[in-house]
Each structure stands twice: as C-alpha cells, then as structure tokens.
C-alpha positions as CSV (number, residue, x, y, z in Angstrom):
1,X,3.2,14.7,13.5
2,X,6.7,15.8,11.9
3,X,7.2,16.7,8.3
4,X,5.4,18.2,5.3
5,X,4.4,15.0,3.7
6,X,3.0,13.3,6.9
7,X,0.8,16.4,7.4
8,X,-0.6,16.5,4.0
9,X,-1.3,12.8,4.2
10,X,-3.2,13.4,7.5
11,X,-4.9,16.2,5.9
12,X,-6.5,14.7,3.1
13,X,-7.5,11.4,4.6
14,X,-9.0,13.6,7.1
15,X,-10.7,15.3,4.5
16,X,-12.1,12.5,3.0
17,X,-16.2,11.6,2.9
18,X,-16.3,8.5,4.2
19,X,-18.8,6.7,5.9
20,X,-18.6,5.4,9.7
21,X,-18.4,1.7,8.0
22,X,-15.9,2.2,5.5
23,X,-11.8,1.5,6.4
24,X,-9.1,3.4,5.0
25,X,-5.9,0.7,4.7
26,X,-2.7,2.4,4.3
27,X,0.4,-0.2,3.1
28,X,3.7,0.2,1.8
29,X,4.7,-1.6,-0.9
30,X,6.5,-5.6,-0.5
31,X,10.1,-5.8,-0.2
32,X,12.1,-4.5,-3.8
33,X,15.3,-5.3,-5.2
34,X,16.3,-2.3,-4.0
35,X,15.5,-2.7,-0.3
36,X,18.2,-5.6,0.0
37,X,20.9,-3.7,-2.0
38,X,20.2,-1.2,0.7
39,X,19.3,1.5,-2.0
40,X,16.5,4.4,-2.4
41,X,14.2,5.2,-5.2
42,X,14.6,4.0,-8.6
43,X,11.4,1.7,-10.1
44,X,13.2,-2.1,-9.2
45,X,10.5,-5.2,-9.1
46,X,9.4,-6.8,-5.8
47,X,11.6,-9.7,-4.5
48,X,10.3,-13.5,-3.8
49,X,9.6,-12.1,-0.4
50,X,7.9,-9.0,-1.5
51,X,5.3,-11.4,-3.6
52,X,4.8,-13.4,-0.5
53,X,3.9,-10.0,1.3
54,X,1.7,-9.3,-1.7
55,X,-0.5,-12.7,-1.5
56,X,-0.5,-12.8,2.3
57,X,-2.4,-9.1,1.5
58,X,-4.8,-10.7,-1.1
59,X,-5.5,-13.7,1.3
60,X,-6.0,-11.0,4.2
61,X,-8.4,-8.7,2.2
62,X,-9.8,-11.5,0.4
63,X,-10.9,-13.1,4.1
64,X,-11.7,-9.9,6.1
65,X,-13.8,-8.0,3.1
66,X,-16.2,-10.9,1.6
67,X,-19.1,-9.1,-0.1
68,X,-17.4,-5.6,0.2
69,X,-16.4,-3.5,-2.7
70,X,-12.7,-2.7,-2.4
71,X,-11.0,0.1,-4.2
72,X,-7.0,0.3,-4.4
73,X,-5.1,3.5,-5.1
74,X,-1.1,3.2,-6.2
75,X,1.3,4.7,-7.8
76,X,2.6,4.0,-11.0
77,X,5.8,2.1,-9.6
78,X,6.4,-1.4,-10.4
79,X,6.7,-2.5,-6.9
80,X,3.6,-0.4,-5.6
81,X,1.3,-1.9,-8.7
82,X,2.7,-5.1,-8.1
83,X,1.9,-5.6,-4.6
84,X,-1.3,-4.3,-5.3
C-alpha cells in the first residue's frame, strides 16, 4: 500500500462496524467527458458509455442484492452522482 490517500481509505474501511454479512463495494465513477478528451478533474457529465456502465451497475445490484437494504455514498460530482 503506496500513498497517503490509499492508506486512509484502508484505514477507515477498516475501521468500519460492519457485520460478517454485509459487503463494502468500492466503484469509480462511468466514463466522463473528460476521460476521452484525455483530461483530469473538472465536474464534466458521464458519456453514452459511462450510462451504460451505470445501468449495467443497477442491473448487477439490482440482481445480486434482492431483499437487501443498499446504501450508496458519493461525492457531490456530476459523474459520481450520476453513476450512482
């Protein structure tokens, strides 16, 4: 484990209470505008692909959690909420 971020990701998902059942799912956000133009940052929306990664994820969760209570946590960026 390399870098200051990484460890204080590790950190508090290791810090967590969580039961022996529950899953932690950790997934970057669909493809953005940006991410074809080759650029970092900014707040650009998702492309056509990037929706297609976001309802592959919905169809995924939707089959593997039936009957579970699902929480999501995101940022406040476009492309994080709308993947989400």
């Amino acid at each position: 484990m390399r870098g200051y971020l990484q460890e204080k990701i590790v950190t508090f998902v290791m810090n967590l209470s969580i039961s022996p059942q529950r899953i932690i799912y950790l997934i970057r956000h669909g493809e953005s505008q940006f991410n074809i133009e080759d650029r970092v940052g900014g707040n650009p929306d998702l492309t056509e692909r990037g929706r297609r990664f976001a309802e592959s994820l919905h169809e995924f969760f939707k089959q593997d959690l039936v009957g579970t209570e699902v929480k999501i946590l995101t940022s406040t960026l476009k492309r994080t909420i709308q993947t989400a």
